[in-house]
C-alpha positions as CSV (number, residue, x, y, z in Angstrom):
1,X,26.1,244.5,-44.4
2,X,26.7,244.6,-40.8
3,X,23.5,243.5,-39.9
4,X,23.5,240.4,-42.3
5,X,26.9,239.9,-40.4
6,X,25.3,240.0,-36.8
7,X,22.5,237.7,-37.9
8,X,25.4,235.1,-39.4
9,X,27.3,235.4,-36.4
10,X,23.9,235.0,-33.8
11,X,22.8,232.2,-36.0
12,X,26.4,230.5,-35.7
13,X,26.4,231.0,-32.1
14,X,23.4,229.4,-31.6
15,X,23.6,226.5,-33.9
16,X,27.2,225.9,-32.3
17,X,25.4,225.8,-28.8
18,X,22.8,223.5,-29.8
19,X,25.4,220.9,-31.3
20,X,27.9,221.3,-28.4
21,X,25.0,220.3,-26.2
22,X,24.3,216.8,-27.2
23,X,27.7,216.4,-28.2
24,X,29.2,217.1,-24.4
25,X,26.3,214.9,-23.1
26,X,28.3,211.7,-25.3
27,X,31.6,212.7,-23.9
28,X,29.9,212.7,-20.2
29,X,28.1,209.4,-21.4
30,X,31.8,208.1,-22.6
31,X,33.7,209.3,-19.5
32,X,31.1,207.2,-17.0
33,X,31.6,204.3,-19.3
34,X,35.4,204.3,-19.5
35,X,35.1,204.0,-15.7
36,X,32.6,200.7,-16.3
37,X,33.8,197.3,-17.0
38,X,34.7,196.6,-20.4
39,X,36.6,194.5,-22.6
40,X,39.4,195.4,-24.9
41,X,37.3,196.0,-28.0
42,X,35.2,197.9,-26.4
43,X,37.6,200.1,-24.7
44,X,39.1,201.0,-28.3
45,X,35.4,201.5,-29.3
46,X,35.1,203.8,-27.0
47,X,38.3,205.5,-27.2
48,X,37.3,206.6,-30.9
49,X,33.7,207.8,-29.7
50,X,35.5,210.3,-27.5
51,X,38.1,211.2,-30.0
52,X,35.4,211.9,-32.8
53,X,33.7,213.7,-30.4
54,X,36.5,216.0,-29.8
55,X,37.0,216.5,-33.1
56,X,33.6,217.6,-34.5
57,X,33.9,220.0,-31.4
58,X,37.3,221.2,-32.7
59,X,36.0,221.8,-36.4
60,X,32.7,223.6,-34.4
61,X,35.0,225.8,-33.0
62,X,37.5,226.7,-35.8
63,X,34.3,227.6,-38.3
64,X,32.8,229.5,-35.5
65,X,35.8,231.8,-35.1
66,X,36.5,232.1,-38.8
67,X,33.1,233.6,-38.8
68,X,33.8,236.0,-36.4
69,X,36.7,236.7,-38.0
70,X,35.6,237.2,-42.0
71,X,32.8,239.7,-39.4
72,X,35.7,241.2,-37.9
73,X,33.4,240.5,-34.7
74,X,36.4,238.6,-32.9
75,X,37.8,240.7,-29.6
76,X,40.6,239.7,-27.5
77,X,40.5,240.2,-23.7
78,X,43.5,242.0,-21.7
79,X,44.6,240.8,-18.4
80,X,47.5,240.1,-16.5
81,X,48.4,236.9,-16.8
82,X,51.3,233.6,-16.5
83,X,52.9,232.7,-19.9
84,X,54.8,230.0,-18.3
85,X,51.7,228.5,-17.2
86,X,49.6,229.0,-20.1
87,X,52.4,227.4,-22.1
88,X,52.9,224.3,-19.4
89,X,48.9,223.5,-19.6
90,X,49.2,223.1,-23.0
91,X,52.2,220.5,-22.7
92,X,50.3,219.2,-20.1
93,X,47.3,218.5,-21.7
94,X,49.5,217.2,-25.3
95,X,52.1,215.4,-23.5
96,X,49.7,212.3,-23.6
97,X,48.8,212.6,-26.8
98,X,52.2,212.7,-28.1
99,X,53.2,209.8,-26.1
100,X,50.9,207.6,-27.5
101,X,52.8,208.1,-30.5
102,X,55.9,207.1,-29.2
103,X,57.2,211.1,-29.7
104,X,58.4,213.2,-26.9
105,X,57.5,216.5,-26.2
106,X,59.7,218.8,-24.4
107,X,58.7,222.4,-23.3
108,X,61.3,224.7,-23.0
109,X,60.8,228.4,-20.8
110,X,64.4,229.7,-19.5
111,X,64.4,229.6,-15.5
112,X,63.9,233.6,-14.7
113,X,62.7,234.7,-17.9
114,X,59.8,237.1,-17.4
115,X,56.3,235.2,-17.4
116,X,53.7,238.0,-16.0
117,X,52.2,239.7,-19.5
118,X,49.3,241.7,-20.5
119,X,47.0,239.6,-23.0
120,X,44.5,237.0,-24.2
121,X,45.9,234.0,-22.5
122,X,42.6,232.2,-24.2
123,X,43.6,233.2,-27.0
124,X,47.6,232.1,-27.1
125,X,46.6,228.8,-25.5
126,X,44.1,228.2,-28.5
127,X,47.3,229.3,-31.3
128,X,49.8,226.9,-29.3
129,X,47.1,224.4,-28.8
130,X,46.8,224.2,-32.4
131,X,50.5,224.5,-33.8
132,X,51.7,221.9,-30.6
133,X,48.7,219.5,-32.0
134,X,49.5,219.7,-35.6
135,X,53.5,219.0,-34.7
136,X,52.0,216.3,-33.2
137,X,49.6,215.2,-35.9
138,X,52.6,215.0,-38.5
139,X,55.1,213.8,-36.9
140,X,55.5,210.0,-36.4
141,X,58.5,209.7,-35.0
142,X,60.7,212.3,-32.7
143,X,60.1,215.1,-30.7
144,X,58.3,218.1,-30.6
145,X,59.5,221.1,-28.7
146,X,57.7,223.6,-27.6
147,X,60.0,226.9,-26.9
148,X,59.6,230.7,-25.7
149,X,61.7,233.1,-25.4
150,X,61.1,236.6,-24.4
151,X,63.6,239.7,-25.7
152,X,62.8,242.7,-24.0
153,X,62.5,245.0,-27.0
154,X,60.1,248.2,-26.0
155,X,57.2,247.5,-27.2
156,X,57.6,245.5,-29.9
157,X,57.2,242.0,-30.5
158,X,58.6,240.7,-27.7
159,X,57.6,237.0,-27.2
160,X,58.7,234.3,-29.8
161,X,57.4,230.9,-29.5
162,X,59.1,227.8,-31.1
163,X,57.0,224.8,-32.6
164,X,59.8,222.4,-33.7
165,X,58.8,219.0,-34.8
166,X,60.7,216.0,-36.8
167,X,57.5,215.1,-38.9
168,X,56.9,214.6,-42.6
169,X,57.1,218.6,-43.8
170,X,55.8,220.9,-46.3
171,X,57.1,221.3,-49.8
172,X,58.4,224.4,-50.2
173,X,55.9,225.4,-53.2
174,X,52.6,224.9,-50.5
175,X,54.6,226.9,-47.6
176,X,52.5,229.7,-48.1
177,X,49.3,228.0,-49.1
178,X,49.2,226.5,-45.2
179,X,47.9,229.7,-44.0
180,X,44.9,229.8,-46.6
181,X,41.8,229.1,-45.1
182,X,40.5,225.6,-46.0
183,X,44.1,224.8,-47.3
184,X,46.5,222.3,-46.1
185,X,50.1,221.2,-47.7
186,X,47.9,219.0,-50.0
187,X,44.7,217.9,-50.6
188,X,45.5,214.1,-49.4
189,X,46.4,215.5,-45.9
190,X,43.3,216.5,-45.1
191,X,41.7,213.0,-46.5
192,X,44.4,211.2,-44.4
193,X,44.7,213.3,-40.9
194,X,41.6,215.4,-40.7
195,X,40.5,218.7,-40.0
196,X,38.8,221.7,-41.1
197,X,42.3,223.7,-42.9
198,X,41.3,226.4,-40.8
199,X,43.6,226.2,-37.4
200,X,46.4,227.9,-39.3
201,X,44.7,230.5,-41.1
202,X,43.0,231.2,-37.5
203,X,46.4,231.1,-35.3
204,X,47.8,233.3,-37.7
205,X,44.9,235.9,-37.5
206,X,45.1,236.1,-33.9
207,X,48.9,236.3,-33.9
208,X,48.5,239.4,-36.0
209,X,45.4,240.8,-33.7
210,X,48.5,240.4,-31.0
211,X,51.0,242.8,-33.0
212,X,53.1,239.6,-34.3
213,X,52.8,236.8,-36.9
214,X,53.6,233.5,-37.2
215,X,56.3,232.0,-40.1
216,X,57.2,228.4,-41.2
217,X,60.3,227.0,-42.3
218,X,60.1,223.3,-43.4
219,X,62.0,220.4,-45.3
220,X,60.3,217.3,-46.7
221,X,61.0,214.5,-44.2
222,X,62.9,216.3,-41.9
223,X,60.5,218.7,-39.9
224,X,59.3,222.1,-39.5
225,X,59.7,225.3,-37.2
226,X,56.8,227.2,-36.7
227,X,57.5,230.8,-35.0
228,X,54.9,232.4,-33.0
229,X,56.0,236.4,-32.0
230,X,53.6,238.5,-30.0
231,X,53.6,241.8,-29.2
232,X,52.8,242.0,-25.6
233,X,52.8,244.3,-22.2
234,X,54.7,243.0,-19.1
């Protein structure tokens, strides 16, 4: 019922407060230490402190908007805002982690394309936050490249973004089964590189809130395309 819905989603929200709490008091704790004098060992210590951290944060997140989505509770905002610069924080914010990979990420916008639209830029940073982050999670040796381009087509969708990586693939049989919530390409991925199996089922939901969708096209050991297309006002 709706009201058993509004009490899931208040009781979410506030359990997801509660944890983010504590949790963003170790990540303050972390960042004062990592400017502190410590030793090698505990550096790397460290290091996987803040990186649990972020993930229990990320898996927060993902079940809270899953909730809000199976509620159908989840609104996106409209306002004018910079593609191009929603786009370049997010290869800002990656490029390290790819680096420390040894992969390289490239981000490609076309000098004078059009970059002033009407949407959720929230909402497209958290979808190309995700797909960028996965390319990056699979791939161990490479590039990813990020890639928009924008076809003026009235109305419709009218923004495709690229997520081309080099990593290990999906078998064609589990192509589909990647956008089931809870599901990855098998059940050893999630053992071996973590996560909830939510981000895609999420960044395809949104993409579809946004008049689009997002497809995959993948070979074993060679890589996979992921296509973002919105459906957005300039």
């Amino acid at each position: 019922s709706r009201l058993a819905d509004k009490a899931k989603d208040q009781f979410l929200a506030t359990m997801s407060h509660e944890i983010r709490t504590p949790m963003n008091g170790v990540l303050g704790m972390a960042e004062t230490l990592r400017d502190s004098d410590l030793n090698p060992q505990q550096r790397e210590h460290l290091h996987i402190i803040t990186r649990s951290v972020e993930s229990l944060l990320n898996i927060i997140n993902d079940i809270l908007d899953y909730s809000k989505i199976t509620s159908n509770s989840l609104t996106l905002e409209s306002t004018h805002f910079d593609l191009r610069q929603v786009l370049g924080d997010v290869y800002q914010l990656m490029k390290s982690t790819a680096e420390s990979k040894n992969i390289k990420l490239i981000f490609d916008y076309p000098e004078g394309a059009h970059s002033d639209f009407l949407g959720d830029p929230t909402r497209i940073r958290q979808v190309i936050f995700n797909l960028v982050g996965n390319a990056i999670k699979f791939t161990e040796k490479g590039h990813v490249k990020l890639t928009c381009r924008v076809n003026p087509a009235g109305g419709q969708e009218n923004v495709t973004l690229s997520i081309e990586d080099t990593g290990i693939g999906i078998p064609e049989d589990r192509l589909a089964a990647v956008f089931h919530q809870f599901e990855q390409a098998d059940n050893s991925t999630t053992r071996q590189f973590g996560g909830t199996g939510l981000g895609l089922a999420i960044s395809r939901t949104l993409a579809v809130m946004m008049g689009g969708d997002v497809v995959v096209e993948s070979v074993v050991n060679r890589g996979s395309i992921f296509k973002v297309t919105l459906t957005m006002e300039e």
